[in-house]
C-alpha positions in Angstrom: 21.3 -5.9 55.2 17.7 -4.9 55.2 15.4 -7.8 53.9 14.1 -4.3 51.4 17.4 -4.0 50.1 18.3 -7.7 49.3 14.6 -7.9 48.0 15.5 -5.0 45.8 18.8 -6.3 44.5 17.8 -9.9 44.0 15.1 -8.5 41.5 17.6 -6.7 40.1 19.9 -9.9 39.2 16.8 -11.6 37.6 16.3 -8.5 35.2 20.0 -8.9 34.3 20.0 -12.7 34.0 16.7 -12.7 31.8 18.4 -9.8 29.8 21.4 -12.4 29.6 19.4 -15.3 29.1 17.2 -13.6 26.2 20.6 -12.4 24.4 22.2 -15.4 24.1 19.0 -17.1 23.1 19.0 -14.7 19.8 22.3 -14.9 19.1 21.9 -19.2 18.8 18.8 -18.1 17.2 18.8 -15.9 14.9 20.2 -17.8 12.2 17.3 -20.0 12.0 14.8 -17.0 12.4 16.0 -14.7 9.9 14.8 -17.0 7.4 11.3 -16.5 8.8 11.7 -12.7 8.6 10.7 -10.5 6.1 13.6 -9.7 3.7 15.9 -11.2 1.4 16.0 -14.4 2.9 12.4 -15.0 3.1 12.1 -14.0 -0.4 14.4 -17.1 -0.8 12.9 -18.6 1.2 9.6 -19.0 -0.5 11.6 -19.1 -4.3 12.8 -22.4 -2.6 9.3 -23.2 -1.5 7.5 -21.8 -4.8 10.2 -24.7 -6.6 8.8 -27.4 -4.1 5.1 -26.3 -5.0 5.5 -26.7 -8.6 7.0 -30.4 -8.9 4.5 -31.5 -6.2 1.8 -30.0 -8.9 0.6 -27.3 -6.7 0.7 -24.8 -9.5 -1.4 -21.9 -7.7 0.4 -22.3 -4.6 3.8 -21.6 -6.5 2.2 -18.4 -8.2 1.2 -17.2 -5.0 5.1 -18.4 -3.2 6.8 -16.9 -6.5 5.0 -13.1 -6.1 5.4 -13.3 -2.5 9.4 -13.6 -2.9 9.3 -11.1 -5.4 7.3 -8.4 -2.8 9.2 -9.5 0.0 12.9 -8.9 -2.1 12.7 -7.4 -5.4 16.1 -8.7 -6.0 15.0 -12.0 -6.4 14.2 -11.4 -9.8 18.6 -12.0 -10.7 17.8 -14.9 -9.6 18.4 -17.5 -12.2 15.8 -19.8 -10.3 12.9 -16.7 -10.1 12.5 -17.1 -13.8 13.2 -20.9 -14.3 10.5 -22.0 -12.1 8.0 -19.2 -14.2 9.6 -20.4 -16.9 8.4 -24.1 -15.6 4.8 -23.1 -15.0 4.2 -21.3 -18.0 5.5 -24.3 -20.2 4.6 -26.8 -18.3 0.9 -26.6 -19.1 -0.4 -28.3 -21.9 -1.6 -26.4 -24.0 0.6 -23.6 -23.4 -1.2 -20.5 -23.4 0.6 -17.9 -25.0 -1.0 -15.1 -23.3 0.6 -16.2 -20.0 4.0 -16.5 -22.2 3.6 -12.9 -23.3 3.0 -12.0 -19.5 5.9 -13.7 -18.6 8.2 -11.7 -20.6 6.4 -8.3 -19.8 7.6 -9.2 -17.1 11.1 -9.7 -17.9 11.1 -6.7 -19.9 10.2 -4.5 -17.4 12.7 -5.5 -14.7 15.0 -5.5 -17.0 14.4 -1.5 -17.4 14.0 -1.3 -13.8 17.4 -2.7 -13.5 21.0 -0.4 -13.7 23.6 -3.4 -13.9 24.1 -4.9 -17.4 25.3 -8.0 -16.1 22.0 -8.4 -14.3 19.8 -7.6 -17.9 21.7 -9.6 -19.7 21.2 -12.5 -17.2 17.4 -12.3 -17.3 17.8 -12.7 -21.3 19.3 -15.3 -21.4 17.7 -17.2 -19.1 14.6 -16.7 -20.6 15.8 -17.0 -24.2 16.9 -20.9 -23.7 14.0 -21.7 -23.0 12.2 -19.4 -25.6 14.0 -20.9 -28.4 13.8 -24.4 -27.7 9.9 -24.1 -27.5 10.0 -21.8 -30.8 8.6 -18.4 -29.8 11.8 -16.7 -31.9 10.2 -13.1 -32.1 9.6 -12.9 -28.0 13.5 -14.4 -27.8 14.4 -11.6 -30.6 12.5 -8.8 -28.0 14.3 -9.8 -25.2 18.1 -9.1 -27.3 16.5 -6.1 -28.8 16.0 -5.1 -25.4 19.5 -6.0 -23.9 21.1 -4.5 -26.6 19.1 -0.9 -26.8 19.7 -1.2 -22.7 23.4 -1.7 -22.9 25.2 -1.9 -26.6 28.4 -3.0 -24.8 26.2 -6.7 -24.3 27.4 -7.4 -28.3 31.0 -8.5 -26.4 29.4 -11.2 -24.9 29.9 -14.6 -27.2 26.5 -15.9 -25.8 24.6 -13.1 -27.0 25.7 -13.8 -30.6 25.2 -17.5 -30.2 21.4 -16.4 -28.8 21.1 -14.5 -32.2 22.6 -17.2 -34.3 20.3 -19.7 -33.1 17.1 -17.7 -33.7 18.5 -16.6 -37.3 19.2 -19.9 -37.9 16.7 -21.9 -35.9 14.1 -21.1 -38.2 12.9 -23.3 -41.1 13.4 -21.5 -44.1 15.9 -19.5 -43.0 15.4 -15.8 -44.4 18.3 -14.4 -46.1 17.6 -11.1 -45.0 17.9 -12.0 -41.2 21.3 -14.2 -41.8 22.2 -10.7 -43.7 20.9 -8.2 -40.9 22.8 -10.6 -38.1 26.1 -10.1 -40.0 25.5 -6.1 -40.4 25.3 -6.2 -36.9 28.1 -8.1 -36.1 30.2 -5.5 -38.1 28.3 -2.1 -37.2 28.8 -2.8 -33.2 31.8 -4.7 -33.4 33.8 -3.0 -36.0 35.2 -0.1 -33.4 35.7 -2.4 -30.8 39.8 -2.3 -29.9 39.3 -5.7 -27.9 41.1 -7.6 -31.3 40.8 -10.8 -29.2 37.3 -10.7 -28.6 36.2 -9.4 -32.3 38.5 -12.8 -33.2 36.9 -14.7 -31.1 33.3 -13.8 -31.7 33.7 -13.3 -35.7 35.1 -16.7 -36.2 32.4 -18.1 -34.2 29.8 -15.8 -36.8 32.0 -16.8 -39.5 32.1 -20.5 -39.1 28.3 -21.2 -38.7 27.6 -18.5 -41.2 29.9 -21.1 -43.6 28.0 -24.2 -42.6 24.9 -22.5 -43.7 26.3 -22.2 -47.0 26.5 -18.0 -46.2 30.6 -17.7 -47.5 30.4 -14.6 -48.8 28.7 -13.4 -45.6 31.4 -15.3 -43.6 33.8 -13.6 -45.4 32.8 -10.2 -45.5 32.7 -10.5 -41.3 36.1 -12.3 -41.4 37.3 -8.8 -43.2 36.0 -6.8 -41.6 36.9 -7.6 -38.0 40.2 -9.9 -38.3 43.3 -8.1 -38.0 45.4 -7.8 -41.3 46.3 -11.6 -42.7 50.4 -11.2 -41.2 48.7 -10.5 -37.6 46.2 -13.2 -37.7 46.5 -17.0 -36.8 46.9 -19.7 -38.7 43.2 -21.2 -37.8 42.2 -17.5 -39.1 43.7 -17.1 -42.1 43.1 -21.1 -43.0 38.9 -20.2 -42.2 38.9 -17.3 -44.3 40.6 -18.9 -47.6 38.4 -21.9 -47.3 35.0 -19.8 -47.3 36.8 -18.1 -50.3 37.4 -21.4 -52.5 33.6 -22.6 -51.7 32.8 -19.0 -52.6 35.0 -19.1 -56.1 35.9 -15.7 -55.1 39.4 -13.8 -54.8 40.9 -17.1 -54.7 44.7 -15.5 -54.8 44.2 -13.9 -51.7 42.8 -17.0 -50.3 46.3 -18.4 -51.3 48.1 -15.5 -49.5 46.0 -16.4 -46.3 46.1 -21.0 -46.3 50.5 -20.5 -47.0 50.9 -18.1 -44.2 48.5 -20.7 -42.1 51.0 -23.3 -43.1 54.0 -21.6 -42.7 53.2 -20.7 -39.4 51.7 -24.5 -37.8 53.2 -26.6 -40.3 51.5 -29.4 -42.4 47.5 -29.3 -40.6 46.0 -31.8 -42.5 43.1 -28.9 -42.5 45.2 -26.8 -44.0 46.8 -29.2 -46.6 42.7 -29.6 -47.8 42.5 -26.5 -47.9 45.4 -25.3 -50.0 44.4 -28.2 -52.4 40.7 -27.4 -52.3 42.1 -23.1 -53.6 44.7 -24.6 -55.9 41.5 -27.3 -57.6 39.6 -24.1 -57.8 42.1 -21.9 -59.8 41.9 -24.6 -62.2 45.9 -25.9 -61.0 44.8 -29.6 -60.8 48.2 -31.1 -60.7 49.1 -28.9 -57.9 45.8 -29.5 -56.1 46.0 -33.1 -56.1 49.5 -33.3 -54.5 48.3 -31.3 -51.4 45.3 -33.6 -51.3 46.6 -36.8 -51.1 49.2 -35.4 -48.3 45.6 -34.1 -46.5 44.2 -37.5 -46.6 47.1 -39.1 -45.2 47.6 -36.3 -42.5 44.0 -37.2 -42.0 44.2 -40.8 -41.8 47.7 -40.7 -39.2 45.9 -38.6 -36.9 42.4 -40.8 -37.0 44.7 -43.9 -36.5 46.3 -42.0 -33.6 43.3 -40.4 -31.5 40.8 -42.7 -32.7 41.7 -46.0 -33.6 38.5 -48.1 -33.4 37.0 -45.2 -35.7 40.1 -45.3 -37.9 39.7 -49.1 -38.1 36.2 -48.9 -38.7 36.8 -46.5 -41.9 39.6 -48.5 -43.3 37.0 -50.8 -43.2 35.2 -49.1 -45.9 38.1 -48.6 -48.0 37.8 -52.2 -49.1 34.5 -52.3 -51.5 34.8 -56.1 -51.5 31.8 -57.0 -49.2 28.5 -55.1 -50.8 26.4 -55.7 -48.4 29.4 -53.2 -45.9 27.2 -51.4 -43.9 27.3 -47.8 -42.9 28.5 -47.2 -39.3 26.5 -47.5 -36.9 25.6 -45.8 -33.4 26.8 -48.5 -31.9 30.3 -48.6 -33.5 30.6 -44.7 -32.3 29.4 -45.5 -28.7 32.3 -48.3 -28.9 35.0 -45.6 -30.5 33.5 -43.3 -27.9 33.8 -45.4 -25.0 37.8 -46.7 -25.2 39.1 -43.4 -26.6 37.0 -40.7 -24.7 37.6 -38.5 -21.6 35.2 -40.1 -18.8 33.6 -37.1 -18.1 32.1 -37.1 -21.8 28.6 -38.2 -22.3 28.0 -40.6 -24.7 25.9 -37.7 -27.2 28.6 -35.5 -27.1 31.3 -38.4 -27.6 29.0 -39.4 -30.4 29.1 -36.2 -32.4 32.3 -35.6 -32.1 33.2 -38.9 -34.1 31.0 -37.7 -36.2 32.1 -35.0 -36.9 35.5 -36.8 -37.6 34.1 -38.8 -39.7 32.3 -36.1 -41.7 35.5 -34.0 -41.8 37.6 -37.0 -43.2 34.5 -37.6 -45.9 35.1 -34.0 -47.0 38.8 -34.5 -47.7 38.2 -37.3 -49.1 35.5 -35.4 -51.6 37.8 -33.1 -52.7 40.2 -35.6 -53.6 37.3 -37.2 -55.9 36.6 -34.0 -57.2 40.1 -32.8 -58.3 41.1 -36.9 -60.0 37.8 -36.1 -61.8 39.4 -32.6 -63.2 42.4 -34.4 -64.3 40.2 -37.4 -65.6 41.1 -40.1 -63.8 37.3 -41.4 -63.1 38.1 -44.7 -61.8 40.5 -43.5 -58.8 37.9 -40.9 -58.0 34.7 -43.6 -57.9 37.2 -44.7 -55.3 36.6 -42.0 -52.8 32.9 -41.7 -53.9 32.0 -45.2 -53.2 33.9 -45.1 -49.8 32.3 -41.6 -48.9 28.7 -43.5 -49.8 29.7 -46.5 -47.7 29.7 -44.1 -44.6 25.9 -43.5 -45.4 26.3 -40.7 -46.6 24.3 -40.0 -49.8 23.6 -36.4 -49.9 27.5 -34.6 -51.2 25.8 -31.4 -51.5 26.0 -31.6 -47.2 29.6 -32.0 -47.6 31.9 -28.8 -47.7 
């Protein structure tokens, strides 16, 4: 061989071996480098950075990250993170300036047009809503439903969305009649021709019940109506809600006896139920009647507390004896303790908390309608009884108590 020809093929062999070489080197490679490249995972990229920037107090430097993810991948704006690390900037100033909040949801707004998946809308609304409402800007939280919903009716099927309007109806101090009446119209208008009967239940009790502990029964029960299913096809929990908003209402109180015996005829003796079949009964003026159902709700009440919650239970038989005047009112300590021995670990000790608290403000209430019917039939004595325990609990205010 010719030392032109082996010349010739030996450069040949280093252009394939560097060829080689430089393949394999981008294949190991490349997965480190793409997130150096210009695209989506760049744009990630410097979201993650533009996060980084903002707890180390480089506020401009986040700006600058947060737009250059968002020209680099306008995608990045469904990112949950996109909008909580504005949402941290923006609110993490002090004072907040509201021009950069109003920015902020221009914004929002205007991706959200850009935008042809619902799911995606909806996302950026309620993202930003959270935060809107906890920091009381109600009319930009309001914009961004109006916006979802005149974007994509079908969002009403979502239980979040209604829980977003609730809170901003109901978030307020006063609340306006008018919006707690305009939020039930529109439960009704966009739900009513929904054929999902599981999801109008579902969302309509959820109305229904807070629209009740806002003292709103008539409004409860004109949603309850309107999207339950007749009272045969509903469930017990259903039919029990709707008669109890009618007896606090004082209105069509033998239909609201139709609706609490089908509830007990179909679960049985609910110490719930029992209250609330007493609580119709005290109201139709059948006092006798009433106070038979109550006593077997306070003793329903009482078996299940001494089952599930023992330490609480004890802690409320405690109170029954009137003996010791200086009896406190339980404490946040006693409910940690309760909460502690009889709660699932993953619980937090606020949740836990409530939740006894609740209890106990449930079994108050039973107990308050027990007063009130022994005071119908004149027998004052027993019913100081269940007043002086209910005020033992601290509670002072009865009006609360419904």
């Amino acid at each position: 061989m010719s030392e032109e020809v082996f010349r010739t093929d030996r450069q040949s062999n280093r252009s394939v071996t560097f060829v080689a070489i430089t393949v394999a080197f981008l294949l190991v490679a490349y997965p480190v480098l793409r997130v150096y490249l210009p695209g989506p995972s760049w744009a990630r990229w410097m979201l993650a950075y533009a996060a980084n920037e903002r707890v180390a107090g480089r506020i401009d430097n986040a700006l600058r990250a947060l737009d250059r993810s968002y020209q680099s991948d306008p995608d990045i704006v469904y990112d949950s993170q996109y909008w909580q690390t504005r949402l941290e900037i923006v609110f993490g100033r002090s004072p907040i300036q509201d021009e950069e909040v109003d920015r902020l949801i221009r914004h929002a707004i205007e991706m959200m047009q850009i935008s042809k998946d619902a799911n995606l809308r909806f996302k950026i609304s309620k993202v930003l809503a959270a935060t809107l409402l906890r920091e009381e800007y109600w009319d930009l939280a309001t914009e961004l439903l109006d916006q979802s919903y005149s974007h994509d009716p079908g969002v009403t099927r979502d239980l979040q969305y209604w829980r977003i309007r609730m809170q901003i109806v109901f978030g307020r101090s006063p609340v306006q009649d008018e919006e707690a009446e305009r939020l039930a119209d529109h439960a009704i208008e966009s739900l009513k021709s929904n054929k999902d009967a599981g999801q109008r239940s579902m969302i309509s009790m959820a109305l229904a019940s807070t629209l009740m502990k806002k003292q709103y029964w008539d409004l409860s029960i004109r949603v309850l109506e309107e999207l339950l299913e007749s009272p045969q096809k509903r469930s017990a929990d259903q039919n029990n809600l709707l008669a109890y908003c009618r007896s606090l209402s004082m209105k069509n109180l033998k239909q609201a006896l139709v609706e609490i015996d089908l509830a007990l005829k179909r679960d049985g003796d609910i110490p719930a139920y029992l209250d609330t079949k007493g609580w119709v009964l005290y109201q139709s003026g059948k006092y006798e009647e009433a106070l038979a159902f109550a006593n077997r709700a306070v003793t329903g009440f009482s078996d299940e507390l001494q089952e599930n919650a023992p330490e609480l239970y004890k802690l409320l038989q405690d109170k029954r004896s009137l003996a010791d005047p200086a009896s406190s009112p339980i404490t946040d300590s006693d409910l940690e303790k309760e909460g502690a021995e009889n709660s699932p670990s993953k619980a937090t000790p606020n949740t836990i908390q409530l939740q006894i608290a609740d209890l106990a403000k449930n079994f108050a209430v039973v107990r308050l309608h027990r007063a009130r019917i022994l005071e119908g039939l004149g027998r004052k004595e027993e019913a100081n009884e269940d007043f002086e325990w209910i005020k033992s609990l601290g509670i002072d205010d009865l009006s609360n108590l419904y």
